[in-house]
N, C-alpha and C positions, 0 to 999 in steps of 0.2 A: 797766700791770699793778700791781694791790696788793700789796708784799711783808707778811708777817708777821712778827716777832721774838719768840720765847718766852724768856724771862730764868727761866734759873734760880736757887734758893738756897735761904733755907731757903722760902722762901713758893711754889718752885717747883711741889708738884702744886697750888695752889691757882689759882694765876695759869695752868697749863697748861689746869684745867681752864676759868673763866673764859674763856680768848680759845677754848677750843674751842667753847663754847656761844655764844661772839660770831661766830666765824666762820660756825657754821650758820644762825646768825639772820642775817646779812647775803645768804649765799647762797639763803636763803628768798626774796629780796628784800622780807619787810618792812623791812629798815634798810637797805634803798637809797637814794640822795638819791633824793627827788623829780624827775624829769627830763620834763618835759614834750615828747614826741614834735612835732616842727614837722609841723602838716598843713595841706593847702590849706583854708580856710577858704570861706563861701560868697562868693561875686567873685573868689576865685582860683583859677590853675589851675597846674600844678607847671610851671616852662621847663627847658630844653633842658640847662641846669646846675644843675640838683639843687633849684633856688630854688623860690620863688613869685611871679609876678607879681599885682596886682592889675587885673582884669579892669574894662575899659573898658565901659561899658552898650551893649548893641547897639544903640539908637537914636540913640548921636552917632559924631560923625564931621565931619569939616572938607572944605568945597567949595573949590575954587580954581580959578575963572578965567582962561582963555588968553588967549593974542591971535591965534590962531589960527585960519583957517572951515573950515567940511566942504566939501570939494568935489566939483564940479559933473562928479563921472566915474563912468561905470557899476564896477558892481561888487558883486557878493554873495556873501560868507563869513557867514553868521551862526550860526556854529555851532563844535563841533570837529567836524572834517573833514566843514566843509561843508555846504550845504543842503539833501543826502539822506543826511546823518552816515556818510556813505559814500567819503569823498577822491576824490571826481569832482568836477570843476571843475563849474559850470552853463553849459549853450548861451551864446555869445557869448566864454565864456573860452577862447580855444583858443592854438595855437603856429601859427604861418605854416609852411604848404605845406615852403618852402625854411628852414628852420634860420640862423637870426641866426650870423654869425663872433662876435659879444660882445652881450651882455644889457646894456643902458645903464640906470647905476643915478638912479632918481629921486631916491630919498633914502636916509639911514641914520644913524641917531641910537644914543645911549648910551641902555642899561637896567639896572636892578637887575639881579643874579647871580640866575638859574633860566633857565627851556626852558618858559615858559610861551609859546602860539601866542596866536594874534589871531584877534581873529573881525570881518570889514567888514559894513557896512551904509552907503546914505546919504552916502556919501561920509565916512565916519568909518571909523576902524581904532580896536579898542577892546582893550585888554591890562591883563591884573591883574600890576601891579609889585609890588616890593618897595624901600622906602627904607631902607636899612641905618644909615645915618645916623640919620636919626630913628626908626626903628623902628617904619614904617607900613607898611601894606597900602596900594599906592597902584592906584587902577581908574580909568585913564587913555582920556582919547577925544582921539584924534589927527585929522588931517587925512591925507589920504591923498593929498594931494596935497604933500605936501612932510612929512608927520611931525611937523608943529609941534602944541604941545599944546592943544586947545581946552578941557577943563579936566580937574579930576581930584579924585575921592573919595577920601579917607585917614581909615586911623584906626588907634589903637597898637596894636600885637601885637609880640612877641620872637620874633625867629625865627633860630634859630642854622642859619648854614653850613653846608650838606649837599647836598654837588654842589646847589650854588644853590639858591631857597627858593621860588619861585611858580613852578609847573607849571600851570595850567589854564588851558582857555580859556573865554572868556563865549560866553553865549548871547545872542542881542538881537532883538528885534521892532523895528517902528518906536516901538510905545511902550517896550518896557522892554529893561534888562540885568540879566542875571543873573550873579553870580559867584560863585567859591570858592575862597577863600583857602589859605594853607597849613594855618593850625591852624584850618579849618573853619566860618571865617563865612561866611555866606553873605549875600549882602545883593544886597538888589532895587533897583534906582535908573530915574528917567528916561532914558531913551537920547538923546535930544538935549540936557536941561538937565544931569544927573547928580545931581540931587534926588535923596534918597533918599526908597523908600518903604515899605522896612522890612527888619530884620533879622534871624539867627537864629545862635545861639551853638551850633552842633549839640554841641560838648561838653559845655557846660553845663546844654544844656534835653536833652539826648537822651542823653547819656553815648557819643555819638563816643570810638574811639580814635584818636589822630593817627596815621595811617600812616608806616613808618617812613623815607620820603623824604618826607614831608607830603605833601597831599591830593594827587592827582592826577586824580580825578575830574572831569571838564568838566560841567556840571549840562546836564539838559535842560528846554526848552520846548515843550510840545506843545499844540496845539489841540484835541487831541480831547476832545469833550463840551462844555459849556461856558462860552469864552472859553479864555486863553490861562492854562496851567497848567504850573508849574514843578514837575519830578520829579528829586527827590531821594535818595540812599540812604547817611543815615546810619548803616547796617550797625550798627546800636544797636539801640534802642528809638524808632523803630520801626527794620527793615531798612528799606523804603521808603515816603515818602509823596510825598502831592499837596499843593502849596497853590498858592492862589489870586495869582494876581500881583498883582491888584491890589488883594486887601486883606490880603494876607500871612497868612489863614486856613487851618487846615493842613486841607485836605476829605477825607485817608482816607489811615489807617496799612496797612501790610505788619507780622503780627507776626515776631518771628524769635525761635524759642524754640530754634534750635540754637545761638543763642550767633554768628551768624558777624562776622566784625570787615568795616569799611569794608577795600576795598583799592582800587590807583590806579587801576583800568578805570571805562567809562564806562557810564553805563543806553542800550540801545539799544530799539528801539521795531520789536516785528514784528508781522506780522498773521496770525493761524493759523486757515482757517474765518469767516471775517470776523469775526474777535473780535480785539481790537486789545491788544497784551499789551507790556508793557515786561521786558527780559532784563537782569540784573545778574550779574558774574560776582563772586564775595566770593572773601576766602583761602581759603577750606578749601569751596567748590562753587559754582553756579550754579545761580538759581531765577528764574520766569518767573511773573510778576503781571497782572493783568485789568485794563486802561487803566480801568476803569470806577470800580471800587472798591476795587483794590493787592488783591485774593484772593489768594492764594497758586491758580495752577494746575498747577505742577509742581516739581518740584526734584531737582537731579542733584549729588549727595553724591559722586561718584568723579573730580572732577576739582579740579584745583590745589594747592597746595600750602601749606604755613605762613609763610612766606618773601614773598614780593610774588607779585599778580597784577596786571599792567602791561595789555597789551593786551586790549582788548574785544571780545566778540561777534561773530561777524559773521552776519548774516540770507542764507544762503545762497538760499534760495525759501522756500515757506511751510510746509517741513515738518522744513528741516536747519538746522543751527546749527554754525559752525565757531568751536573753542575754541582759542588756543594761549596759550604763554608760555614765562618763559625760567625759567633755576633747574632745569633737567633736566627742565620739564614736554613739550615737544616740543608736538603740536596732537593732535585729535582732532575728527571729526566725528560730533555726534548728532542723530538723530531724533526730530522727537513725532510720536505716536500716538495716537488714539482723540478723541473730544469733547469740548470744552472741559473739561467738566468731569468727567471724567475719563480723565485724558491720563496717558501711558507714555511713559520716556525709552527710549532703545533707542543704544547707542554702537554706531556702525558700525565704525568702524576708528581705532585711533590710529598715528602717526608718532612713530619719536625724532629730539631735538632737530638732529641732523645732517644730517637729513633733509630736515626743514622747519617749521620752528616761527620764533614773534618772542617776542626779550626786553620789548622797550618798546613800536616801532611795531601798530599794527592793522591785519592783513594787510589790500589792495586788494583786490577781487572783480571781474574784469574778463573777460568774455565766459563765464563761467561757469568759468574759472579762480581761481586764487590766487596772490598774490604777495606776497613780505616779505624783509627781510635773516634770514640764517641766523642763529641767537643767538651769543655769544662760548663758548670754551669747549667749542667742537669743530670737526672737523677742515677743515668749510668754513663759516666764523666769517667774518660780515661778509658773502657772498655772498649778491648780490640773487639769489631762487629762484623756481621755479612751480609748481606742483602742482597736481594733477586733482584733480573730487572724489570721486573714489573713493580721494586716499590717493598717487598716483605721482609723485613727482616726473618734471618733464618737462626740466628746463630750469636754468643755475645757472652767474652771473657769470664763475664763474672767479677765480681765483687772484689774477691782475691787478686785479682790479675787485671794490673791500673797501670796503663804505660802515660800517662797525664798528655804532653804533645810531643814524646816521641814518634823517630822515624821508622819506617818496615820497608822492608824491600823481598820480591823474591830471591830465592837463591835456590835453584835446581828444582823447581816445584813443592820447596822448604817455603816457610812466610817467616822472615827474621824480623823480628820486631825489640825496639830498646827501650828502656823504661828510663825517662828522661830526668831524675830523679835518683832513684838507685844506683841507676849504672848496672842494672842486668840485664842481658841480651837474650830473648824466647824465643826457640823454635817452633812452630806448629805445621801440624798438617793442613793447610785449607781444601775442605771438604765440604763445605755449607753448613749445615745441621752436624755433621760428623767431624766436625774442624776437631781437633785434637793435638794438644800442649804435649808437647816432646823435650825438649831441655833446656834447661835453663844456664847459663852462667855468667858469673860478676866479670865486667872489662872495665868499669869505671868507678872511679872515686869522685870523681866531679856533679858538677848538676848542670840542668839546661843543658841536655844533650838532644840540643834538637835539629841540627845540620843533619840532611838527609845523606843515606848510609850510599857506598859505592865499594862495587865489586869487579877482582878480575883474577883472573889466573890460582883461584884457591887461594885470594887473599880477600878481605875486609878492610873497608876503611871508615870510618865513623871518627865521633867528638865530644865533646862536652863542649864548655864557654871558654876554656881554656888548653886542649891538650886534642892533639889528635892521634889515634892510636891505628896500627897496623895489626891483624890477627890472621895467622896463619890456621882459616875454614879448612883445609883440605884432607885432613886428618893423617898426616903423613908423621913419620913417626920422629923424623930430624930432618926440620925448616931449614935451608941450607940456603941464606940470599948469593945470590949470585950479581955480582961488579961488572959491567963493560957498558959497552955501547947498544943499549937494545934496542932492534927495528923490530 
């Protein structure tokens, strides 16, 4: 703070007047110092402590190498939650008849701090790390027969601590992987070399806001139309696009002139009238795009909140769409109406959060039911639930049985669900009203086990904030990995 001193004497009203017309000239700010505002300049972008870094070109990046091989074991995750982005295991992933006394662990290795999930293919387990040490994005392709590293893409980015930094899972074909970082790159690479084959700075080229636990979006891959097409939604400029995998050409924007921000849910893929339409839920509503050329077909402005939107979509049939989330949002299911192109939202009914709603996970869809943990922050908080579609709860863990925001996934018409906390992993039957607790057992010593779980070939993959584990589900009596080259 500037003090002033006014001396008087005899030269006093002279000097009083003087610093009065100094002080108004100062507060005018033309006799301010010069103070040059620090802003991001072009290559940078503001971190997580007030600074700027200097922005790394999206075409480099450093390959490294394993000694590690893909193995020669079935198995297919290539996605989040799976190969009908639905947490249904595929035919051949099942649990035995008779329920294992212990799940015998194949492997388990250290990870950077986050709850980002795996996605398998090929005999590879493939996971976007974070090296805190050096300060890389690390998009890692393991073996999945023992964990070992067969190599790995890195490149600089700053990422400050915040309940852990990489959230997402890749996508993979037998040719490519797709990824998404925390502060938004996105980068395309070979799936068996890890060649890259191009990148995209969504804050920079699109003006992405970083969501405020970094991204959590899992990108998708889809086929329709053609070759294999990676869908995006930098909730910027544009809301959502298409580009080409393999020549990183961006083939058709979504505009968004509401302004809506990226948030952590994922793009889901439904089919309405045989029109094939991609669903994004943003912070502040959910809008539904034309696989063909990202049109805007509908959009529902009365759901979500400013705050996070965590859990995705889920494609009930081809006419309902069930929304939830946590933050007081509770769930709601809506309807579309009319033809393609000119379609009507219609909310059937909503639930409050005590009811039946998820904070993080994306409820399971299982016999034309629903299921998910109840959000924190009311009165049955952590309790695995069910719920009809029409709205009724049927069904709901109990007191005892508190998985806080862990993950569940099916496995063989089993509901595997982890208690994010403990580190104990529950079988149940989902039944509705007859749902029914079958076994229990300890896989983790950690906490914040909340990266959603991925299954393939009678094996489990899951985490905590620090360790990710392999368990051999298939109830076989000697796990035997097997080493080579697995197509």
């Amino acid at each position: 703070m500037r003090k002033y001193i006014i001396v008087f004497g005899l030269a006093a009203p002279v000097v009083l007047v003087a610093q009065i017309a100094l002080m108004a000239y100062w507060l005018s700010g033309f006799g301010a110092p010069a103070i040059e505002r620090r802003v991001p300049h072009a290559g940078e972008r503001p971190t997580d402590d007030g600074s700027t870094e200097t922005l790394v070109a999206v075409n480099t990046g450093t390959l490294v190498s394993g000694q590690a091989k893909p193995a020669r074991l079935p198995g297919l995750w290539p996605q989040f939650r799976g190969p009908g982005r639905d947490a249904s295991s595929p035919p051949g992933a099942t649990l035995p008849a008779k329920l294992p006394g212990e799940l015998p662990v194949l492997w388990k290795i250290t990870v950077g701090e986050g709850h980002a999930g795996v996605a398998i293919r090929n005999g590879r387990v493939y996971i976007h790390d974070y090296d805190r040490e050096r300060s890389e994005d690390a998009i890692r392709c393991l073996s999945l027969a023992d964990g070992g590293e067969i190599w790995r893409w890195t490149y600089h980015v700053k990422v400050k601590r915040n309940h852990g930094m990489s959230r997402t899972v890749p996508a993979v074909t037998d040719k490519y992987l797709l990824a998404l970082g925390p502060k938004c790159h996105v980068t395309c690479l070979d799936a068996n070399t890890g060649e890259r084959k191009w990148a995209i700075d969504l804050v920079r080229e699109h003006g992405t806001t970083v969501p405020p636990w970094y991204a959590g979006q899992c990108p998708l891959i889809d086929d329709w139309g053609e070759g294999d097409t990676a869908i995006i939604a930098p909730g910027a400029d544009p809301m959502i696009m298409a580009v080409g995998l393999e020549s990183g050409d961006i083939l058709w924007k979504t505009p968004n002139p509401g302004g809506w921000k990226m948030s952590h849910t994922s793009i889901m893929p439904m089919d309405y009238r045989g029109e094939r339409q991609y669903i994004y839920a943003a912070l502040r509503g959910v809008i539904g795009v034309r696989a063909s050329d990202g049109a805007v077909r509908w959009r529902h402005d009365g759901w979500g909140n400013k705050i996070s939107a965590v859990p995705s979509p889920v494609v009930i049939d081809e006419n309902r769409v069930f929304l939830s989330g946590g933050y007081n949002a509770g769930c709601s299911m809506i309807r579309l109406k009319g033809e393609p192109g000119a379609m009507e939202i219609e909310e059937l009914w909503r639930q409050k959060p005590n009811v039946f709603g998820s904070e993080q996970h994306t409820p399971v869809l299982h016999n034309r039911l629903l299921y998910s943990v109840i959000p924190p922050n009311t009165a049955h908080a952590g309790q695995l639930a069910c719920i009809d579609p029409d709205g009724k709860r049927l069904w709901a863990s109990g007191a005892q049985l508190r998985f806080g925001l862990g993950p569940y996934t099916l496995v063989g018409g089993r509901l595997l669900v982890l208690d994010d906390r403990g580190g104990d992993l529950h079988a149940f039957r989902p039944a509705g009203a007859r749902t029914e607790h079958l076994a229990e057992w300890h896989v983790l010593d950690g906490h914040d086990a909340w990266a959603p779980i991925a299954v393939g070939g009678g094996l489990i993959i899951f985490r905590d904030l620090t360790q990710l584990v392999c368990l051999d589900i298939s109830g076989r009596s000697t796990p035997a990995p097997a080493v080579g080259e697995g197509r």
